[in-house]
PyMOL Python script that loads the backbone (N, CA, C, O; Angstrom):
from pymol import cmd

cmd.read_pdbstr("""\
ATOM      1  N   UNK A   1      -0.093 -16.724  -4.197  1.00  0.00           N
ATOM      2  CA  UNK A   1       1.092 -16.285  -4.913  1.00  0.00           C
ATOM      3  C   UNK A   1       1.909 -15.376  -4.017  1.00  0.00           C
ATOM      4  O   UNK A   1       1.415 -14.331  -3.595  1.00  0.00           O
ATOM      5  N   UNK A   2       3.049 -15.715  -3.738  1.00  0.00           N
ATOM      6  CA  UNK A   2       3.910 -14.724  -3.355  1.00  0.00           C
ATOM      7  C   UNK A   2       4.283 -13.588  -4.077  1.00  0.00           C
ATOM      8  O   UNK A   2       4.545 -13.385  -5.262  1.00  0.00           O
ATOM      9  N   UNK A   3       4.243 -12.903  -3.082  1.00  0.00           N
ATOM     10  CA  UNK A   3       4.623 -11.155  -3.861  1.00  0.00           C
ATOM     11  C   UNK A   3       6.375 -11.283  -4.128  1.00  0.00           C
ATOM     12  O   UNK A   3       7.239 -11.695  -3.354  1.00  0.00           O
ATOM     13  N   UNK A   4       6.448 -10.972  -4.954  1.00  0.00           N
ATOM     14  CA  UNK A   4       8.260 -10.946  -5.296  1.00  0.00           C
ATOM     15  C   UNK A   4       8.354  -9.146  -5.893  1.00  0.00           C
ATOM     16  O   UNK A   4       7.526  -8.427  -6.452  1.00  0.00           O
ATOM     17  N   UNK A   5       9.737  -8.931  -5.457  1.00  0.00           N
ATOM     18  CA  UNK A   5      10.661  -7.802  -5.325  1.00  0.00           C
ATOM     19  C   UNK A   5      10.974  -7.477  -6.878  1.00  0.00           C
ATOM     20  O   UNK A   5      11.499  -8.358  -7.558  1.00  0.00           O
ATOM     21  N   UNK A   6      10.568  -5.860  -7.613  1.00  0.00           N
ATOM     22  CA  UNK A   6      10.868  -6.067  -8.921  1.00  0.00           C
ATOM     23  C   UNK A   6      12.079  -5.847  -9.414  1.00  0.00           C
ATOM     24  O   UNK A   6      12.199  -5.777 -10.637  1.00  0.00           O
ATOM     25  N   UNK A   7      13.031  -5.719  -8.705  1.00  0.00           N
ATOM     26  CA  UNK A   7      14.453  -5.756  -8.825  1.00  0.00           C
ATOM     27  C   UNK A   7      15.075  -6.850  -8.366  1.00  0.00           C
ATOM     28  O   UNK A   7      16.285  -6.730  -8.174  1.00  0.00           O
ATOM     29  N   UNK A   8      14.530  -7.978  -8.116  1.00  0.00           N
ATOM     30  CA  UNK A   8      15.179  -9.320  -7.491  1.00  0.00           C
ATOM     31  C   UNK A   8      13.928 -10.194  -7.474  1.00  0.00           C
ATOM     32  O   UNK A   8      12.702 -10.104  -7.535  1.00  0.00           O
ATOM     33  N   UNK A   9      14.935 -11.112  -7.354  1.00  0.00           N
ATOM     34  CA  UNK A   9      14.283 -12.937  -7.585  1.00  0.00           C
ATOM     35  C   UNK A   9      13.585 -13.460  -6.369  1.00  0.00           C
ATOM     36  O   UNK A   9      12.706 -14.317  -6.453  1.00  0.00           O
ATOM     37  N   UNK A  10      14.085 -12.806  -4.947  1.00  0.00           N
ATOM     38  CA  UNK A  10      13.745 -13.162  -3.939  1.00  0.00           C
ATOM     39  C   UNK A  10      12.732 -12.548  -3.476  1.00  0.00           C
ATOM     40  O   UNK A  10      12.810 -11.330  -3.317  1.00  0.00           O
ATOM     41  N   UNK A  11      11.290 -13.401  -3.084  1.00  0.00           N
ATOM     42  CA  UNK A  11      10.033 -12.837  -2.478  1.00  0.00           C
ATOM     43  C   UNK A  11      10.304 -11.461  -1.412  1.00  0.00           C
ATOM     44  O   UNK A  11      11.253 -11.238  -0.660  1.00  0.00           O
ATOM     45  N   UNK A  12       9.156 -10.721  -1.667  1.00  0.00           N
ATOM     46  CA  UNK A  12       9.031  -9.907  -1.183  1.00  0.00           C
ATOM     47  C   UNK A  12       8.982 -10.273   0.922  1.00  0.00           C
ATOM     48  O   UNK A  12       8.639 -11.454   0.964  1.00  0.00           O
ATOM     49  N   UNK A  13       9.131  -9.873   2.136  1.00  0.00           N
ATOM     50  CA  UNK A  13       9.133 -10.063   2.953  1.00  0.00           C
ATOM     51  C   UNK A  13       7.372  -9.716   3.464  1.00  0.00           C
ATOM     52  O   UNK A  13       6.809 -10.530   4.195  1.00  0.00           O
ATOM     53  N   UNK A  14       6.656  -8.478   3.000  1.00  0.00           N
ATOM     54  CA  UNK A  14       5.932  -7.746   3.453  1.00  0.00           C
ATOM     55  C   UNK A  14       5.413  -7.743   1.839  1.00  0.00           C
ATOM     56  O   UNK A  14       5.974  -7.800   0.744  1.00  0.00           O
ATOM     57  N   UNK A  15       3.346  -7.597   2.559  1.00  0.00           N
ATOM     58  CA  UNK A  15       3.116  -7.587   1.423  1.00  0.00           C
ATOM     59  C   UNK A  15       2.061  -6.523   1.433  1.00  0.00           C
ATOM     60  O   UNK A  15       1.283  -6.644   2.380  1.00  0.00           O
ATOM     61  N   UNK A  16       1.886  -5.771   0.836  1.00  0.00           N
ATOM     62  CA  UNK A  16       0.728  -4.541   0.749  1.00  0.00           C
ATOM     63  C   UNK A  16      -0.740  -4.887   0.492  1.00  0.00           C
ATOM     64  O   UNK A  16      -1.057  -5.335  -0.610  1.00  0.00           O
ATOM     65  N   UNK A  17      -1.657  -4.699   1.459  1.00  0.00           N
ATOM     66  CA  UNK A  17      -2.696  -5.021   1.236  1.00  0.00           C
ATOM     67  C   UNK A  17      -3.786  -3.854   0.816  1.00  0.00           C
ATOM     68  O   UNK A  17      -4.885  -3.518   1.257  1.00  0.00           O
ATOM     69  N   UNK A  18      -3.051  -3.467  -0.107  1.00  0.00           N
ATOM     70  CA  UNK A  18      -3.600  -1.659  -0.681  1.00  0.00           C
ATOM     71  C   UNK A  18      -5.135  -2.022  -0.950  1.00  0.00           C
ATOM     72  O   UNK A  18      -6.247  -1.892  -0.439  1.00  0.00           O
ATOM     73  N   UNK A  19      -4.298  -2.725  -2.418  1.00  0.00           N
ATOM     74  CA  UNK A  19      -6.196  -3.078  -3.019  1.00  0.00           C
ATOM     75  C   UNK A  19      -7.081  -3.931  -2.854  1.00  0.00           C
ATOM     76  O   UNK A  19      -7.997  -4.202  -3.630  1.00  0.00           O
ATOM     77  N   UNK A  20      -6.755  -4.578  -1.430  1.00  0.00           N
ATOM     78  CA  UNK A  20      -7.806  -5.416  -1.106  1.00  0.00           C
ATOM     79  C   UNK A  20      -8.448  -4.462   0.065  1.00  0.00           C
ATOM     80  O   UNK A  20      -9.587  -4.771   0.418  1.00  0.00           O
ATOM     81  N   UNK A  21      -7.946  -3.540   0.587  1.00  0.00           N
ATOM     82  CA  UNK A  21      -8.522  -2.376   1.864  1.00  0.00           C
ATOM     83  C   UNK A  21      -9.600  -1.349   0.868  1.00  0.00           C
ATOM     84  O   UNK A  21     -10.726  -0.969   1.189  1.00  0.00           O
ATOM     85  N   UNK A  22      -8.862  -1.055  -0.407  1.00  0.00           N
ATOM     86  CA  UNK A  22      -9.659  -0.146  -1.332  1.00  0.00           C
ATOM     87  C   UNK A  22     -10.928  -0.710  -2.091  1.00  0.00           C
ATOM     88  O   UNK A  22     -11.736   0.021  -2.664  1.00  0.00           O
ATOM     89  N   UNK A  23     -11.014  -2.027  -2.036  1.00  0.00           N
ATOM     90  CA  UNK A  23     -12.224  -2.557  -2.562  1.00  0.00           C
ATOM     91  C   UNK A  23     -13.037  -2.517  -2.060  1.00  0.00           C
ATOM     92  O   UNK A  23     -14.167  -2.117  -2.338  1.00  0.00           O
ATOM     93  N   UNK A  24     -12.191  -3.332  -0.393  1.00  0.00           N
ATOM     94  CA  UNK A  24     -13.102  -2.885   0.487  1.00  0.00           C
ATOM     95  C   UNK A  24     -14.303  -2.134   1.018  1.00  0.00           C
ATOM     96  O   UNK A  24     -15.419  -2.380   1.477  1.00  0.00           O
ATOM     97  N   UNK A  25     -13.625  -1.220   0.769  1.00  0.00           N
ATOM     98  CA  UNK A  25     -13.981   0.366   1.031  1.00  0.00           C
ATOM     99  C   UNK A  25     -14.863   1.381  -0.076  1.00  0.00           C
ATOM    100  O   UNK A  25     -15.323   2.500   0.152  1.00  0.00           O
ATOM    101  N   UNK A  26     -14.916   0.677  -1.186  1.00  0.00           N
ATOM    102  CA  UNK A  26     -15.142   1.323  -2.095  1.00  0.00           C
ATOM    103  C   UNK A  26     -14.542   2.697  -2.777  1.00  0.00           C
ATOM    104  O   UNK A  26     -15.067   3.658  -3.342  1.00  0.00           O
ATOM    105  N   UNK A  27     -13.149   2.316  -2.443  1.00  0.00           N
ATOM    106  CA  UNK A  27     -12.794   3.801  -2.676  1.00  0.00           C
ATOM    107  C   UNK A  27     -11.302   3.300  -3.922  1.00  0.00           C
ATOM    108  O   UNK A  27     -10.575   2.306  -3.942  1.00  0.00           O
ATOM    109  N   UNK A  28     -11.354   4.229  -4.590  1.00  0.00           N
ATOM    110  CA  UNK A  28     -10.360   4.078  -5.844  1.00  0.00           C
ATOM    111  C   UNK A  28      -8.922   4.748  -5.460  1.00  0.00           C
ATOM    112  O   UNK A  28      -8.961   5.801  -4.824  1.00  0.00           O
ATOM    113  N   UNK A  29      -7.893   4.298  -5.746  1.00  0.00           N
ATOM    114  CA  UNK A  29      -6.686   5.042  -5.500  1.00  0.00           C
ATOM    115  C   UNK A  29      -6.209   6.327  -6.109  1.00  0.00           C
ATOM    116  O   UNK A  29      -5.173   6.929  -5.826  1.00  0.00           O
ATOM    117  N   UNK A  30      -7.391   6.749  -7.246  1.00  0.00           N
ATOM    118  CA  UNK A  30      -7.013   8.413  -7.635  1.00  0.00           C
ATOM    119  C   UNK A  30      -7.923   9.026  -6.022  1.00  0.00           C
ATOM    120  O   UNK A  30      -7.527  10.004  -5.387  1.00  0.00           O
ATOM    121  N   UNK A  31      -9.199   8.157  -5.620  1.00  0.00           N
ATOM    122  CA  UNK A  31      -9.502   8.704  -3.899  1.00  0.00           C
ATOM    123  C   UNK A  31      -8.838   8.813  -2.817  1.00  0.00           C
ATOM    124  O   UNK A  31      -9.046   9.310  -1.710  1.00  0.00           O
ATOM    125  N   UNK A  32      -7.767   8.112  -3.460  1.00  0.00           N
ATOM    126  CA  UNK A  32      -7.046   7.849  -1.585  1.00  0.00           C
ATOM    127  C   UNK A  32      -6.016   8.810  -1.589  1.00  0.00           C
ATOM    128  O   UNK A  32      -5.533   9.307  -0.572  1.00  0.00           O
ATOM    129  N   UNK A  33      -5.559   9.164  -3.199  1.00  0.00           N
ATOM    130  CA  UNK A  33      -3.999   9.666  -3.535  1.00  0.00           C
ATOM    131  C   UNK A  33      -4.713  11.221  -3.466  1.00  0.00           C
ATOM    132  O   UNK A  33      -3.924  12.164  -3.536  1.00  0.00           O
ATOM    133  N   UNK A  34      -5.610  11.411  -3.384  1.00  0.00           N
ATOM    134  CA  UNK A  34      -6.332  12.591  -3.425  1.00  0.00           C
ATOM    135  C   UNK A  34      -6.962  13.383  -1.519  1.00  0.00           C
ATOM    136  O   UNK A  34      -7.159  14.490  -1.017  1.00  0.00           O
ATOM    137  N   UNK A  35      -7.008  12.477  -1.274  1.00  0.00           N
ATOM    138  CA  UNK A  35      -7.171  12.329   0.264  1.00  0.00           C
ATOM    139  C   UNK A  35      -5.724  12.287   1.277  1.00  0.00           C
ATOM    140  O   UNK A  35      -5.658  12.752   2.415  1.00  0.00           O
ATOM    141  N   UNK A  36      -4.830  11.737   0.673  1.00  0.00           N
ATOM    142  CA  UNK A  36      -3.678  11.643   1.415  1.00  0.00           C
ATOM    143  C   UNK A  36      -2.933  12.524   0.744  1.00  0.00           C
ATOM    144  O   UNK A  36      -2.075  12.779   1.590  1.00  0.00           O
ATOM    145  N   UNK A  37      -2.636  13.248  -0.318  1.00  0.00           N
ATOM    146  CA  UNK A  37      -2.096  14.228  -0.762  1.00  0.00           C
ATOM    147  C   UNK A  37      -0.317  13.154  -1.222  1.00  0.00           C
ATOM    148  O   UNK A  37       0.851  13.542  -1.240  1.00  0.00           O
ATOM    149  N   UNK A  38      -0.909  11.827  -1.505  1.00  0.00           N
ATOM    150  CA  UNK A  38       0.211  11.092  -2.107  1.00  0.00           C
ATOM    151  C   UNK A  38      -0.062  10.888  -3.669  1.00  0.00           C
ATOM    152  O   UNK A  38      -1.220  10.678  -4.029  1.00  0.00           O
ATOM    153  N   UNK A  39       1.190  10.953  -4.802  1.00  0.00           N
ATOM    154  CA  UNK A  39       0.428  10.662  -6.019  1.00  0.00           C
ATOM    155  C   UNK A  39       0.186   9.139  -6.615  1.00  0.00           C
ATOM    156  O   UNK A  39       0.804   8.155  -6.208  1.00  0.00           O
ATOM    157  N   UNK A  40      -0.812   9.116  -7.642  1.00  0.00           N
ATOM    158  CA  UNK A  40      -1.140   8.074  -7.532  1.00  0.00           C
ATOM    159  C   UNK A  40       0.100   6.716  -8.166  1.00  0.00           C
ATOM    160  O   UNK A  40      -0.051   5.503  -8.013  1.00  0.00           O
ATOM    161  N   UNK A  41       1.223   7.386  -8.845  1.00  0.00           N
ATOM    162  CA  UNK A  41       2.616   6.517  -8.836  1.00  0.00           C
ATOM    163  C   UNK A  41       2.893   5.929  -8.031  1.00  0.00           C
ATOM    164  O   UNK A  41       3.152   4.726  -8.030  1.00  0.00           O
ATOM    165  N   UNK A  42       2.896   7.048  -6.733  1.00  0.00           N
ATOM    166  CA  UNK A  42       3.580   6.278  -5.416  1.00  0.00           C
ATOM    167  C   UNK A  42       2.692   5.307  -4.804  1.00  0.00           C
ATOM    168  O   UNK A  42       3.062   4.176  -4.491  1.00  0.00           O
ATOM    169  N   UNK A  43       1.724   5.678  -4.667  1.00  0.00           N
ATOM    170  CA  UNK A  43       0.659   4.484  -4.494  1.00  0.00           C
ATOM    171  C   UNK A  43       0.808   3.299  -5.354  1.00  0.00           C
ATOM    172  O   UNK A  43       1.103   2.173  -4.953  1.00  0.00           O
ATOM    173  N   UNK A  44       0.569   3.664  -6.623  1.00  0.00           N
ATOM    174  CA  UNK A  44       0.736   2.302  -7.194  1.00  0.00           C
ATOM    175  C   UNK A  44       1.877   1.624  -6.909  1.00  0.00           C
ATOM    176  O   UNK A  44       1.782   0.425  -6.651  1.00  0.00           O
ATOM    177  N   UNK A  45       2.882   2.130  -6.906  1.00  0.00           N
ATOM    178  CA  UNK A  45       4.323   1.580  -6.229  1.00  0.00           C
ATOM    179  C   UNK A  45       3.948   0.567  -5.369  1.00  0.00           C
ATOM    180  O   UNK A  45       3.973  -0.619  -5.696  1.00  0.00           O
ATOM    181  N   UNK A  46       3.497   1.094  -3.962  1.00  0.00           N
ATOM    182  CA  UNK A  46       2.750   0.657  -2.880  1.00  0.00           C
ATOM    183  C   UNK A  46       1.983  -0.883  -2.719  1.00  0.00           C
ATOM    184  O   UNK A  46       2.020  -1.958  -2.120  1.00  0.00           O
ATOM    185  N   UNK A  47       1.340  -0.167  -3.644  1.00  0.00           N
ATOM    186  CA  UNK A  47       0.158  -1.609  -4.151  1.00  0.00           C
ATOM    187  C   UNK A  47       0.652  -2.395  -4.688  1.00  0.00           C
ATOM    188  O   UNK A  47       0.387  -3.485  -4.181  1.00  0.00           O
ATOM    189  N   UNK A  48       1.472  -2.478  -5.757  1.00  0.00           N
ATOM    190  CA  UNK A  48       2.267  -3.585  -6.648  1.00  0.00           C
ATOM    191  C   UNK A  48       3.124  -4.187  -5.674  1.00  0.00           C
ATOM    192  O   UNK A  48       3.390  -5.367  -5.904  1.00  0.00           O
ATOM    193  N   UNK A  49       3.536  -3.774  -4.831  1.00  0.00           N
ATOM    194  CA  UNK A  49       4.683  -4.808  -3.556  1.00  0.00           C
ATOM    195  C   UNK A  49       5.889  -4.060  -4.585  1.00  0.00           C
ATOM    196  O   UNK A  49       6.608  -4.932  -5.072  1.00  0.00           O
ATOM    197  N   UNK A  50       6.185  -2.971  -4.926  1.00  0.00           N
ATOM    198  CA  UNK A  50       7.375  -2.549  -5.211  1.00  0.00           C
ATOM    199  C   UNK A  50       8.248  -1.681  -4.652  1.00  0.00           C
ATOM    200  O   UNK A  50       9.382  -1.476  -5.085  1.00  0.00           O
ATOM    201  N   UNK A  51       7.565  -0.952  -3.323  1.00  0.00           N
ATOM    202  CA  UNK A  51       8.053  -0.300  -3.066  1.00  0.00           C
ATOM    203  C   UNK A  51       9.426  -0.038  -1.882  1.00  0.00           C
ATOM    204  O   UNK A  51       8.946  -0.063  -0.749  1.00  0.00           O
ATOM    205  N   UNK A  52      10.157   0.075  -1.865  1.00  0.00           N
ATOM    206  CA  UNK A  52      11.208   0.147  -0.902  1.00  0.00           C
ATOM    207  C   UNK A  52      11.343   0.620   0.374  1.00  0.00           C
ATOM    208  O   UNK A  52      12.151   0.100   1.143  1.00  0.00           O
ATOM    209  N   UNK A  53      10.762   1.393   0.644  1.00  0.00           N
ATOM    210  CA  UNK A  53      10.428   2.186   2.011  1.00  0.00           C
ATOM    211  C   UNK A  53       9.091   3.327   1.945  1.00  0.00           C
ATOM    212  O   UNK A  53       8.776   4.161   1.096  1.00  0.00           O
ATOM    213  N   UNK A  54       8.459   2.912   3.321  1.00  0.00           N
ATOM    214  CA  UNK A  54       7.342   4.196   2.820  1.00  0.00           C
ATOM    215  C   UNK A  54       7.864   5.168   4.703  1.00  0.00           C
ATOM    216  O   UNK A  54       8.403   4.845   5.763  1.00  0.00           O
ATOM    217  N   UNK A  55       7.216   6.476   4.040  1.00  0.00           N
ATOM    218  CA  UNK A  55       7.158   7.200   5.136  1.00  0.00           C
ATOM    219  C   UNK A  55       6.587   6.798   6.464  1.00  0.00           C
ATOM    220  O   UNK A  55       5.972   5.739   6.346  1.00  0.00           O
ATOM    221  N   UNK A  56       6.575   7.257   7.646  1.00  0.00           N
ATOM    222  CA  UNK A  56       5.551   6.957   8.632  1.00  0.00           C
ATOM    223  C   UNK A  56       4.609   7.510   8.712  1.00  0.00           C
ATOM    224  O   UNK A  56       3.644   7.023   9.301  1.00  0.00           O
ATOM    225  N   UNK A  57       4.574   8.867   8.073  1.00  0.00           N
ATOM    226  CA  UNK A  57       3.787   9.906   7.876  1.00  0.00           C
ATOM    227  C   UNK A  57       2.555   9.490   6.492  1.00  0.00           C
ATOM    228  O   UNK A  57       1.359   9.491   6.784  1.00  0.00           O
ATOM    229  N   UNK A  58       2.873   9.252   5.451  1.00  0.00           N
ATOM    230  CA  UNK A  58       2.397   8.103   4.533  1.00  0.00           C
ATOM    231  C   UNK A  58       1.697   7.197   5.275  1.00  0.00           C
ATOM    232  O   UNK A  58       0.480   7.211   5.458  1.00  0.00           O
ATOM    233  N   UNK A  59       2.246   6.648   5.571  1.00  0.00           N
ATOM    234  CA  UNK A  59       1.577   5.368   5.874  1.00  0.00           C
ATOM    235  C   UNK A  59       0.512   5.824   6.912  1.00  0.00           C
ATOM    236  O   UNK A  59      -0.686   5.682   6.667  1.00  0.00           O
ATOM    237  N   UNK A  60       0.979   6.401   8.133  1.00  0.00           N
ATOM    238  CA  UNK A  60      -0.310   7.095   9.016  1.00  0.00           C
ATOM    239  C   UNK A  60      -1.817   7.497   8.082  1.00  0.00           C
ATOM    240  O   UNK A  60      -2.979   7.093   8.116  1.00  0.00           O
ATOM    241  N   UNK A  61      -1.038   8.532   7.250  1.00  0.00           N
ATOM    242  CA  UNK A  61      -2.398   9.034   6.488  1.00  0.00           C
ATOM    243  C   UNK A  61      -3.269   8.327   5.691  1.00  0.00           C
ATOM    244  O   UNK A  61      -4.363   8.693   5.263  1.00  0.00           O
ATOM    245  N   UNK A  62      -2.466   6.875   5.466  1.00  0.00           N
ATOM    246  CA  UNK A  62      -3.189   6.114   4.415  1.00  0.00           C
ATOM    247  C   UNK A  62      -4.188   4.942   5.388  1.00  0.00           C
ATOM    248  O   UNK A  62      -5.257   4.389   5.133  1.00  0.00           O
ATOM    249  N   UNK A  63      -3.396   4.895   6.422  1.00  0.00           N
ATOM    250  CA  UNK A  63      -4.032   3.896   7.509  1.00  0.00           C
ATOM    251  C   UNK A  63      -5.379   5.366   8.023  1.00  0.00           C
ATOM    252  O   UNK A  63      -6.350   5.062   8.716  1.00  0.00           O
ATOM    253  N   UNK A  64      -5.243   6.282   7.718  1.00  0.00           N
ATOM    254  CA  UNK A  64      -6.485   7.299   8.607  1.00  0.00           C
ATOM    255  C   UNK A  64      -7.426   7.476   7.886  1.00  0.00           C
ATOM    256  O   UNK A  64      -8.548   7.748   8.313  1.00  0.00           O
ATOM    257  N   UNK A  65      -7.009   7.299   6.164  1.00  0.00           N
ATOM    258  CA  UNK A  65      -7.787   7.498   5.535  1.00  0.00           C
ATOM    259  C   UNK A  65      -8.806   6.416   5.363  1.00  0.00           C
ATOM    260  O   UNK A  65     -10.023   6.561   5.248  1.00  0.00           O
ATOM    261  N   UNK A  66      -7.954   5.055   5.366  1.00  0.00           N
ATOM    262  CA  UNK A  66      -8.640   3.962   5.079  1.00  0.00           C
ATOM    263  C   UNK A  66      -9.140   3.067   6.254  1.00  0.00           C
ATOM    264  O   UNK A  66      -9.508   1.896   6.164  1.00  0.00           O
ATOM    265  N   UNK A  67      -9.076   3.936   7.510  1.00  0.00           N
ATOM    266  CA  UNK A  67      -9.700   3.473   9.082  1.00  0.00           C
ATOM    267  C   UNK A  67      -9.586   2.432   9.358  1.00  0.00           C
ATOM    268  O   UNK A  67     -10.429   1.717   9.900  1.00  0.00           O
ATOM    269  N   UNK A  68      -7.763   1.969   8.798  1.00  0.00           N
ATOM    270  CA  UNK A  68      -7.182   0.553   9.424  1.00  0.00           C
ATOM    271  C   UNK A  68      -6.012   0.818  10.098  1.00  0.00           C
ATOM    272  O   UNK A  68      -5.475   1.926  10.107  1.00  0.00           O
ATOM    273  N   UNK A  69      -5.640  -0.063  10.605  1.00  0.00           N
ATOM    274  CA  UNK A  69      -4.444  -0.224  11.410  1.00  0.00           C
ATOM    275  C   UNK A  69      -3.143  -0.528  10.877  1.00  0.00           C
ATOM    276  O   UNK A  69      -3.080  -1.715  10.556  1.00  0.00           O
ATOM    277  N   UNK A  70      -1.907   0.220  10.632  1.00  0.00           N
ATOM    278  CA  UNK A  70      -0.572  -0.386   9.724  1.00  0.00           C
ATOM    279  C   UNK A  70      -0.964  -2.209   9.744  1.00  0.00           C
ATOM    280  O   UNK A  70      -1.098  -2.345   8.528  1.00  0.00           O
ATOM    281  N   UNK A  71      -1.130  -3.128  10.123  1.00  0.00           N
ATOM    282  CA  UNK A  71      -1.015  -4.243  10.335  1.00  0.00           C
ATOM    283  C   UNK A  71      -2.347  -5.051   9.926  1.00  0.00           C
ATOM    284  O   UNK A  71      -2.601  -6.251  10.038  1.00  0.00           O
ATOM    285  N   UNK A  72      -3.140  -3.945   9.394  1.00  0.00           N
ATOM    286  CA  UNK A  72      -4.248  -4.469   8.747  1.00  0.00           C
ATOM    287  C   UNK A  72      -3.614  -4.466   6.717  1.00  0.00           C
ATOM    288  O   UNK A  72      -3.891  -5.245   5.805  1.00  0.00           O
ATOM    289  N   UNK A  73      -2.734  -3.228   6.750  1.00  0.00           N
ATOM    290  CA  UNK A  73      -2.220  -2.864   5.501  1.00  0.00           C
ATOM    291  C   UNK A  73      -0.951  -3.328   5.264  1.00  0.00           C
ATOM    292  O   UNK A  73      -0.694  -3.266   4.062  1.00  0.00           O
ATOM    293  N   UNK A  74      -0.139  -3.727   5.864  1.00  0.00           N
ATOM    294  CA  UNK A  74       1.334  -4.371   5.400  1.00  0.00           C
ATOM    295  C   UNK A  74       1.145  -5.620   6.855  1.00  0.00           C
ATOM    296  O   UNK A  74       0.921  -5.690   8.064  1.00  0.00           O
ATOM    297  N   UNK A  75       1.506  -6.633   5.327  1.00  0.00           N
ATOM    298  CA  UNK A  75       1.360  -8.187   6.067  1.00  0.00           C
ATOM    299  C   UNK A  75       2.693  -8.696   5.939  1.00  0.00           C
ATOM    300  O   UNK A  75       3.534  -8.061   5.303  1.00  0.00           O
ATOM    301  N   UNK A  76       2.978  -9.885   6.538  1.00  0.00           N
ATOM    302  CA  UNK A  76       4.205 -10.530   6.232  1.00  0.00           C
ATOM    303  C   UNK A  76       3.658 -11.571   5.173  1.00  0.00           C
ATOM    304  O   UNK A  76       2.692 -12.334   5.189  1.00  0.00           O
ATOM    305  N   UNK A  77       4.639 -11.309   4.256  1.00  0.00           N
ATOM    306  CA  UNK A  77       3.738 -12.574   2.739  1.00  0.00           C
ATOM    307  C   UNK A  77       4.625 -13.863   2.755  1.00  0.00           C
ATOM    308  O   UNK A  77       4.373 -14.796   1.993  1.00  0.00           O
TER     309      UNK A  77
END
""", "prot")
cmd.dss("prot")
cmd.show_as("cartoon", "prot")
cmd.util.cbc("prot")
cmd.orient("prot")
């Protein structure tokens, strides 16, 4: 399934591979949003493919927390 944009019809470009890294891992997103000092809205944002822009700083901490690489966590969908 393609990830689609929740303000538009047209697929998403990039797709978040939040909760397939967090299953992974065994770790829950009140863990990660708690670890990265992000809340868990914005995360979910994240995860749903809704979100519009993330920080670099974000994203660093979420890739440090979850001991992947940006490119392990945002795919082209």
């Amino acid at each position: 399934m393609t990830p689609r944009r929740a303000d538009e019809t047209e697929p998403a470009l990039i797709h978040c591979r939040l909760d397939e890294l967090l299953t992974e891992r065994g770790m829950t997103l009140t863990q990660l949003s708690e670890q990265v000092g992000v809340s868990l809205v914005n995360l979910s944002v994240l995860k749903n493919d809704r979100a519009k822009a993330i920080r670099y700083s974000t994203l660093a901490a979420i890739c440090d927390a979850l001991q992947c690489d940006v490119g392990d966590l945002l795919v082209r969908a």
